[in-house]
N, C-alpha and C positions, 0 to 999 in steps of 0.2 A: 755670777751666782744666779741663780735660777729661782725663785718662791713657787712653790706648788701647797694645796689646799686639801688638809685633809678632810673628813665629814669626819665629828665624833659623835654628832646627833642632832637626829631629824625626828621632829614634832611634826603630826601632822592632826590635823581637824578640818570634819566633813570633805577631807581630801577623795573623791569616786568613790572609793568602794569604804574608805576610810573614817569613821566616826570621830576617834579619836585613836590615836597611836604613835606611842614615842618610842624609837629606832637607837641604841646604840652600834657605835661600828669599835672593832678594833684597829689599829695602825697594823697595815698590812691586806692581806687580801681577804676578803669577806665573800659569803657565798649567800644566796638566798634562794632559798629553795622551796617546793610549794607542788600541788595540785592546779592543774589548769580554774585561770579564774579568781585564784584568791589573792592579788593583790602586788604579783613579784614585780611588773611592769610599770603600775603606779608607785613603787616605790622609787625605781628608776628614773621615773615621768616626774617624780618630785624634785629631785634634785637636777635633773636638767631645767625645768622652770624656773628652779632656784637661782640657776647658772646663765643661763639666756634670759631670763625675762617671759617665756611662752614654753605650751607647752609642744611635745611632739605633734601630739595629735589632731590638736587644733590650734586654732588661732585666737581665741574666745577665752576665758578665763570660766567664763559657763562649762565649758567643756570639763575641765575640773570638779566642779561640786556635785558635793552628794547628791540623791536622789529624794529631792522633797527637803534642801536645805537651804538656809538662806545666807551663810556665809562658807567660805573655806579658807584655811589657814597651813601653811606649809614653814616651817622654821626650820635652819637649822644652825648646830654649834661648827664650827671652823677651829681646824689648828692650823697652823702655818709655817712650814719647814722651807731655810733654804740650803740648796744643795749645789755643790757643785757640779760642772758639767766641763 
């Protein structure tokens, strides 16, 4: 059996570009779509930190928070499917 990890939802505060914003996903494929610059990356950037520990971009957790903020917060919900292989 195989366990793989769904996102149902990602919380994010003073995440880069992010103040506050809560993300639902559906089961299945999810598309994010956007204008250069607003945000499609870091939301990406959040749940790989979530998932390794660090983010792509840097190595710093600085690297992360807002501009002129003194915390950041990244959460998210998990489902957890197993499947066979």
């Amino acid at each position: 059996m195989k366990e793989s990890y769904i996102v149902e939802l990602l919380n994010l505060a003073n995440f880069k570009i992010y103040e506050k914003v809560s993300l639902s996903f559906d089961t299945g494929i999810n598309i994010i779509t956007g204008m250069n610059g607003v945000g499609k990356t870091s939301i990406i950037d959040a749940i790989r930190m979530l998932v390794f520990g660090k983010s792509y971009f840097g190595s710093s957790d600085k690297s992360n928070l807002a501009y002129k903020a003194e915390f950041m917060r990244a959460e998210a919900k998990l489902k957890t499917s197993k499947e066979e292989i």
